[in-house]
C-alpha positions as CSV (number, residue, x, y, z in Angstrom):
1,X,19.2,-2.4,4.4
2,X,16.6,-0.9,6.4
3,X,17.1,3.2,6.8
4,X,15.9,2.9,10.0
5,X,18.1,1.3,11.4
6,X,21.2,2.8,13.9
7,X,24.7,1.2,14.8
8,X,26.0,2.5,18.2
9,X,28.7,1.6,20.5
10,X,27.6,-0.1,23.5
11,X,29.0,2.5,25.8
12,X,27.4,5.2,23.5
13,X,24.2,3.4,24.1
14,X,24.9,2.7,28.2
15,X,25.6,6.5,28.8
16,X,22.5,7.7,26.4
17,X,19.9,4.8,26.9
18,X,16.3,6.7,27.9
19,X,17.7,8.9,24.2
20,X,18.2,5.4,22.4
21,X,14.8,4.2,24.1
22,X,13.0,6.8,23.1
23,X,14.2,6.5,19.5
24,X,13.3,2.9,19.2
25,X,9.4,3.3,20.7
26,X,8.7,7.1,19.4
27,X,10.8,6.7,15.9
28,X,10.3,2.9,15.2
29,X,13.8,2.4,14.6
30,X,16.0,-0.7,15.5
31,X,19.5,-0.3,17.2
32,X,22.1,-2.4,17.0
33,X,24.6,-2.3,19.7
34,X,28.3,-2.4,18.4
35,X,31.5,-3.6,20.4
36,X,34.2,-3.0,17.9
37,X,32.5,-1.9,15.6
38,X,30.9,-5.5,15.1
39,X,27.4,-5.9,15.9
40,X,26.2,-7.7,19.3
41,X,22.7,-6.9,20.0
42,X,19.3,-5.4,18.8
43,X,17.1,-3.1,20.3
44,X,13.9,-3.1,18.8
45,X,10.0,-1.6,18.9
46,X,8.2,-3.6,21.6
47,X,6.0,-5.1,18.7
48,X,8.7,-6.7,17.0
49,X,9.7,-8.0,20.2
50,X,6.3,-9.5,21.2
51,X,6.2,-11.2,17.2
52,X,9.8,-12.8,18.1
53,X,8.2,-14.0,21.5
54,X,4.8,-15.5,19.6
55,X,6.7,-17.3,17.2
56,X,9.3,-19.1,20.2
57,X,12.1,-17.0,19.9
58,X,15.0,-15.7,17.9
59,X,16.1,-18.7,16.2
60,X,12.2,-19.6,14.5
61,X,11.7,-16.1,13.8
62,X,15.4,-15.9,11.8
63,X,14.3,-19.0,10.3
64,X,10.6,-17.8,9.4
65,X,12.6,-14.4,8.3
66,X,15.4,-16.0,6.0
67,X,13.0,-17.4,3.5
68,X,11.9,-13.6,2.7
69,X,15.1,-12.0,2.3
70,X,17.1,-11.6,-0.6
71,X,20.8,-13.1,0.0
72,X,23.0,-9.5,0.1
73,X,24.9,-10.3,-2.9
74,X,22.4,-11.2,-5.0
C-alpha cells in the first residue's frame, strides 16, 4: 500500500478542502474520499492526473496499471 496515501470522510474533506489540496500538491499524497468508510474518489497530484488524461482515461490507465501490480494476496 502506498504510505502516502490518506482515507478521509467526504464531509471531512468538504469542510477542510484548501488543507486536503494543499496536501496533495505540496506533500504528493493521494486522498481517497470515503462515504462509509468505503472508498468513492481520489484526489491526486496534478501529474498523475495529466498521465490518466494522456493515456484516455481512468479505465486504460487501470488497465495499463493492473499488469504491474502484485494481486494483494499474493
Amino acid at each position: 500500500m502506498d504510505h502516502k496515501a490518506d482515507d478521509i470522510p467526504i464531509s471531512e474533506a468538504r469542510a477542510n478542502i484548501t488543507d486536503v489540496i494543499a496536501s496533495v500538491r505540496l506533500l504528493r499524497r493521494c486522498v481517497f474520499l470515503l462515504r462509509r468508510d468505503k472508498p468513492q474518489a481520489a484526489i491526486v497530484p496534478i501529474e498523475l492526473g495529466e498521465l490518466i488524461r494522456q493515456v484516455g482515461g481512468p479505465d486504460v490507465a487501470a488497465a495499463i496499471l493492473s499488469g504491474h501490480v502484485k494481486p494483494a494476496d499474493a
